[in-house]
N, C-alpha and C positions, 0 to 999 in steps of 0.2 A: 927347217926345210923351207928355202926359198919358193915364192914362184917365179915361174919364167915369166918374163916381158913379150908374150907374144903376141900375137890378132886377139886370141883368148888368153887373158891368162891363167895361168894353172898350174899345178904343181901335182899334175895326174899322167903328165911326160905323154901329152898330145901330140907332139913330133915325132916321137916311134909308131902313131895309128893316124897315117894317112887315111884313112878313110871316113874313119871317125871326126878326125878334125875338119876333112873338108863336111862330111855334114852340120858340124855346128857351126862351121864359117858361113855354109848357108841357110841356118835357122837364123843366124845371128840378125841380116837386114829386117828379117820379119819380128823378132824384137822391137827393136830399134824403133822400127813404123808404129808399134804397139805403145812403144813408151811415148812418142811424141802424139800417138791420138788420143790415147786415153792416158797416160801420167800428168804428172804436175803441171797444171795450165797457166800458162802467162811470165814464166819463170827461165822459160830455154838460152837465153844468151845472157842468165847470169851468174855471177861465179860462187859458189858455196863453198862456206868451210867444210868441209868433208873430211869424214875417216874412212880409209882405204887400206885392205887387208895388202900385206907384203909377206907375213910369211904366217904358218900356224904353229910355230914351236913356243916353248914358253917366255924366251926373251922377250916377245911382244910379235904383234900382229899387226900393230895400225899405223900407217902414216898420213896425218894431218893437212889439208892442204885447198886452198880454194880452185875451187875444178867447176865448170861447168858439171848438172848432171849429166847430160847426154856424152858426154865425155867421162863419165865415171868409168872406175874398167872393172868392169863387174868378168867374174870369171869361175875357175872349177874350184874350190878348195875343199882336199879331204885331210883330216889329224891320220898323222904317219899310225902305220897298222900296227897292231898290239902283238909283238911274239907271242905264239902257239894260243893264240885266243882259242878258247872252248864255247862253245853252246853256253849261256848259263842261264837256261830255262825248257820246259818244254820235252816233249816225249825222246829227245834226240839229246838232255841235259850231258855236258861233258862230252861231247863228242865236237872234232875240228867244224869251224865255224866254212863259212860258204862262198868263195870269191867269182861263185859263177851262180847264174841263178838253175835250180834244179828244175825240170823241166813240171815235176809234179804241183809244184808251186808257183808257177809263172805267172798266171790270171792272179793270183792273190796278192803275190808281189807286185804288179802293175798297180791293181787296184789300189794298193794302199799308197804309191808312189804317186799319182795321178793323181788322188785325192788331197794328200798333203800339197803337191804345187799346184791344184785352182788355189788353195787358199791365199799363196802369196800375190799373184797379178790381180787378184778380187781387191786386198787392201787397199794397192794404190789407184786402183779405181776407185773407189771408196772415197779415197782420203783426195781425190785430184785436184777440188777446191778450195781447199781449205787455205791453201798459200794466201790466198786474197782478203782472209780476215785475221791472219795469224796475231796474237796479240803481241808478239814482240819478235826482233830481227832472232833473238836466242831460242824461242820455241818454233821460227821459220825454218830455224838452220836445223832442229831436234824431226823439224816432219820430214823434211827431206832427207835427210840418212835413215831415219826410219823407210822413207819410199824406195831409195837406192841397195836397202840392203833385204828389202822382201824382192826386191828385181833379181838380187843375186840369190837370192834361195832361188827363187824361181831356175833360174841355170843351173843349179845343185841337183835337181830333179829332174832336168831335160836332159843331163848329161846320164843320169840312171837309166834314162829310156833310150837314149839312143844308143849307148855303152850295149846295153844289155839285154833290149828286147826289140830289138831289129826294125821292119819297116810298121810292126805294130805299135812301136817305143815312140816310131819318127812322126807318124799319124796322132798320136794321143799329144806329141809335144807341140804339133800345131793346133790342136783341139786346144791347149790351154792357152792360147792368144786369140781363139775366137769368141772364145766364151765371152760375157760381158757382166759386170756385179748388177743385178736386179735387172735385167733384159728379161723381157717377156718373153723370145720364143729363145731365146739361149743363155741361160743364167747361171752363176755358179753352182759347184755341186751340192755346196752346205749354205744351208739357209742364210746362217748369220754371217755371210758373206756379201748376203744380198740387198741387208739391211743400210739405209741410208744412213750417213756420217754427215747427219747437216749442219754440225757445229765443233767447238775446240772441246765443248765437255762430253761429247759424245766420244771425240778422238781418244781424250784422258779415259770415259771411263772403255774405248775399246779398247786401246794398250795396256791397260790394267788387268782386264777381266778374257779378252778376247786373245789379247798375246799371250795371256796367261796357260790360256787351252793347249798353244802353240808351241808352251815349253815342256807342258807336259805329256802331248804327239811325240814331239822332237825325241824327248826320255825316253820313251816305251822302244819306239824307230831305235835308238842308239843301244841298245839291248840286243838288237836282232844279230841271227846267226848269219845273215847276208851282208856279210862284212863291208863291202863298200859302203852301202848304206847305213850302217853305223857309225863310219867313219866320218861318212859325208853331214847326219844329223849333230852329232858331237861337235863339230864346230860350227852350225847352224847356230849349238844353242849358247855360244860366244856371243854373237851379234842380236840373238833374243833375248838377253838379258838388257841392252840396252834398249827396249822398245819399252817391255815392263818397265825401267827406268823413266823413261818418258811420261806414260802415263802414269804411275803412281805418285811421283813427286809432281807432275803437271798439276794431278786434281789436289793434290796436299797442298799447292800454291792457292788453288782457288777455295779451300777450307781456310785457310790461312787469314784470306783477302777478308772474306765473310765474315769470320770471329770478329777481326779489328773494325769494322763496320759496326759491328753489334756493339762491341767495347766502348767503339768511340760516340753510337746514341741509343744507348737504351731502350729497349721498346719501337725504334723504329724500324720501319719496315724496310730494309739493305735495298731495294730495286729502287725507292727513293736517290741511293744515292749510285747506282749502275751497279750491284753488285747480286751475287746469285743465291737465292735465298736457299736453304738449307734441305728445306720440303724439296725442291727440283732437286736438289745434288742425288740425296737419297731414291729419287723416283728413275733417277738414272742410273744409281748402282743397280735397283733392282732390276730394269730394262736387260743392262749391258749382262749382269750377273748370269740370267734365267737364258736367256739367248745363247753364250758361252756354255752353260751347262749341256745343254741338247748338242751342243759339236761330241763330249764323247758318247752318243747313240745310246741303245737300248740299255736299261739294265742288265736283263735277261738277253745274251746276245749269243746263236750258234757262229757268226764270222770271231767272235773277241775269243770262243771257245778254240777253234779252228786255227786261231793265229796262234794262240797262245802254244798251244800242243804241236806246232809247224816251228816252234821257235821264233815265228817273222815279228813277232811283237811284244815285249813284255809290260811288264809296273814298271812305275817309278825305282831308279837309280837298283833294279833287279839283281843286280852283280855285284851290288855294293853291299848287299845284305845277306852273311852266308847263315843265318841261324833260320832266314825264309822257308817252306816248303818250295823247291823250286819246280816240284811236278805240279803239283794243286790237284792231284785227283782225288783228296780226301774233302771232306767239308763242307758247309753249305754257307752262302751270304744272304742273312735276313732282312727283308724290309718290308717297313709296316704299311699296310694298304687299309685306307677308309673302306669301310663296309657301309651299303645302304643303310643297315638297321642303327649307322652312330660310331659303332664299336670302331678297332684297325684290327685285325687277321696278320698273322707274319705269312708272308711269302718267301718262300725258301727258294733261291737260284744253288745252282750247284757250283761252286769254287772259277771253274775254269770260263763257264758262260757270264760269269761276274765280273768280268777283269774290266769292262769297260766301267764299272762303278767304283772297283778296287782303286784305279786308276784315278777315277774323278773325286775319291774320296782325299787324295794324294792334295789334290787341283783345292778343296774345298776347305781344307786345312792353312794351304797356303793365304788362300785370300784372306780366309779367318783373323791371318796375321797381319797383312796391308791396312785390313779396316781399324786394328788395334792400334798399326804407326798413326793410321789416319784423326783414330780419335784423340789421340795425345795432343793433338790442337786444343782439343776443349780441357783438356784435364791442366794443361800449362795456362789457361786464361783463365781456369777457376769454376767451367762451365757444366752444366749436367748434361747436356746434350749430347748425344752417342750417334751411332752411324751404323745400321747393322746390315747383316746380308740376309736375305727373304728365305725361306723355308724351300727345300728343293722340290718342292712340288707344286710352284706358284710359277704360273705364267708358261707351262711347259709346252714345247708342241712336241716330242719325243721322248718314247719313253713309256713307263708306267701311268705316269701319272697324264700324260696328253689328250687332250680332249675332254678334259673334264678341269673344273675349273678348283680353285683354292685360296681362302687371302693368303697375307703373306705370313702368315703364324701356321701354314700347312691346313688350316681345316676348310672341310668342303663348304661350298656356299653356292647356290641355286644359280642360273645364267642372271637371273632380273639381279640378283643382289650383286653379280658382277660388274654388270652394266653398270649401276649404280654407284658403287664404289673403285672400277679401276682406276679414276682419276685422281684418288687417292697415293695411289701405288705409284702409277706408270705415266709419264710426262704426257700431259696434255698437249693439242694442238695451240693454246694460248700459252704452255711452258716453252713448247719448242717457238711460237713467236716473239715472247721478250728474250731469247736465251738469244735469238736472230737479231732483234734489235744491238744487244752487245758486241756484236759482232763486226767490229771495226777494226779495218789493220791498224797497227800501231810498228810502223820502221825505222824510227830513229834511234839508234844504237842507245841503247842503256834505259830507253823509257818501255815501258809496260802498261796493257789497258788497264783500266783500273778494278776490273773485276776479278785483278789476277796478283799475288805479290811478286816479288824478283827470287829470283833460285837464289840457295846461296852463295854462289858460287860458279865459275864460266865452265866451259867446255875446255877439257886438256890443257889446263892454269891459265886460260886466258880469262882476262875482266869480262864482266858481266855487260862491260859497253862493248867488248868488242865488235869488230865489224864483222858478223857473222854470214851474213850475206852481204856481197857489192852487185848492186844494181846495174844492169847497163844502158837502164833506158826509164824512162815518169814509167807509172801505172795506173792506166787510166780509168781504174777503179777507184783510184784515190781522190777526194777531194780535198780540194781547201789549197 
């Protein structure tokens, strides 16, 4: 399935809905405005190697090519529809899926559409400066398609609202260009959207931990019986696999950097020689980790219930597993709660109000496995050193366990001994300033700062010098 070459492109055949197209021709300026206030700063007239979708069939999607961003053509792309797709979940299981939104479910589908696109224009806010310290023209080129393709999710979901839910669709898709990531009177909807990205290892461990969240939203979304939006999530999570990409082998380069430091002087201390010592790496998995967790919401959830039983949301890969209960009105999911007297107590949720922990249990599995690639650094250099992920009830603001404190082994511990000890856990104000001291660009094709190794390998067979971005003008951040 080709897209068309039009103002938009798309392959959702915008030329048969005049009406539609002209509203998104004119949402499109106020993008635009949006991506050059708040996107990538100091970068606009120059040209990036970019991948740019051309069709969604399985030949291939991407075509290669140095583009200005603002010139990227970000547009609709939905995976062609599934004959006689069924329900496969929820109190309506087996029955024809939904090409129109039913009117009983309208607020709920909004809602969950609205909330998945703040998260994408929140990232590149987020990430807007980071071009200015990037350590190599390779992971320049890696943030910027990263930023160009949460831009295009973002149009994924303003085309749901304006497609489907009229001038209330058109009102909330300008709502998600006013909003701003950590804006005091207008902020995004989810927290850890609002959290500041003041370095490249925070970027690593967001795309690791935080896109991670993203593919497994995307999964449940790609489940739903409102088939466009399945359709539209399903190749979402094409281009979310390259973000996870990003960041998992970004930080495996900065583990990497670290061991050969340790290798090459024993006993000494790796910031001696500009590299990131092992204690922060960790203090940031736990940061990035706990923050990601509270995106999928309450344990115990009447909306996770609601959705589930409406069909509009399921688990992970739901249709791929026919031996599942795919009602879930049997059952209960236990988890264990600190008791003042020392003890834990099981807290019983019933099957259907669980699904946002089912789901996160899916999410918590996964990283399980990243930290395993991750520690294989040490197990190849002969080292004992491991990398774990914190106890899910440390550091939590949502949820069961929020508002009440925990180290990272899960047990409770009093506010004074928190105090005392979070610097232990969670990067300090002197982590995040030598992490800022490293923070120097590095643009010359094929060199890397040195707190960082080389990939093994370029983007889409090109060498690892190549010219990943051409500059069109000095940067006058740059010294020297």
């Amino acid at each position: 399935m080709n897209i068309t070459q039009d103002r938009i492109p798309n392959n959702v055949d915008l030329a048969s809905d005049p009406k539609l197209r002209k509203a998104l021709e004119t949402w499109q300026p106020d993008f635009l405005k949006w991506w050059d206030d708040v996107g990538p700063e100091g970068f606009d007239n120059d040209l990036v190697y970019l991948r740019t979708a051309i069709s969604v069939d399985s030949e291939g999607w991407a075509h290669f090519d140095h583009v200005k961003m603002s010139d990227y053509r970000w547009g609709i792309f939905l995976n062609p529809p599934e004959k006689d797709r069924k329900i496969p979940f929820g109190d309506t299981l087996g029955a024809r899926t939904w090409d129109e939104v039913p009117g009983e479910f309208r607020k709920e589908l909004r809602r969950i559409i609205v909330t998945q696109g703040d998260t994408e224009p929140a990232s590149v806010e987020q990430q807007r400066l980071l071009g200015k310290t990037a350590p190599s023209l390779y992971d320049l080129r890696n943030l910027f398609q990263v930023n160009v393709e949460e831009g295009r999710h973002l149009w994924a979901m303003v085309y749901l609202l304006h497609k489907y839910f009229g001038k209330d669709g058109r009102d909330e898709a300008d709502e998600l260009l006013a909003r701003r990531s950590g804006d005091k009177d207008s902020p995004r909807i989810l927290e850890a959207f609002n959290k500041p990205t003041r370095d490249w290892l925070a970027f690593y461990s967001f795309t690791t931990f935080t896109d991670r969240d993203g593919k497994y939203q995307l999964g449940a979304l790609a489940e739903s019986a409102f088939d466009p939006l399945s359709r539209t999530t399903r190749f979402m999570l094409t281009e979310e696999g390259h973000h996870m990409f990003v960041g998992e082998t970004g930080m495996k380069r900065v583990i990497e950097r670290t061991v050969q430091l340790m290798k090459q002087s024993p006993g000494e201390d790796v910031t001696r020689r500009g590299g990131i010592p092992l204690e922060i790496i960790q203090k940031y998995i736990n940061e990035w980790y706990s923050a990601s967790l509270d995106l999928f919401g309450g344990e115990d959830s009447s909306n996770a219930a609601n959705y589930f039983a409406a069909g509009l949301k399921g688990r992970w890969l739901e249709s791929k597993k026919p031996d599942l209960d795919h009602v879930a009105l049997q059952g209960d999911y236990v988890v264990k709660v600190p008791q003042t007297s020392g003890s834990e107590a099981d807290h019983k949720i019933p099957l259907r109000r669980a699904m946002n922990l089912v789901l996160r249990d899916s999410y918590v599995e996964d990283c399980g496995k990243v930290l395993v690639r991750w520690n294989r650094t040490f197990e190849d250099a002969g080292m004992s050193e491991r990398f774990r992920l914190p106890h899910e009830r440390f550091n939590r603001g949502q949820g069961l366990f929020s508002g009440r404190r925990f180290d990272v082994d899960g047990r409770p511990i009093a506010e004074e001994e928190w105090q005392k000890r979070k610097g232990a856990w969670l990067p300090t104000e002197a982590d995040y300033a030598y992490i800022q001291t490293l923070m120097k660009p590095v643009y010359e094709p094929g060199k890397f700062a040195p707190w960082i190794a080389p990939p093994p390998k370029g983007i889409n067979d090109q060498p690892i010098h190549h010219l990943y971005v051409k500059f069109s003008d000095a940067k006058p951040w740059v010294k020297g």
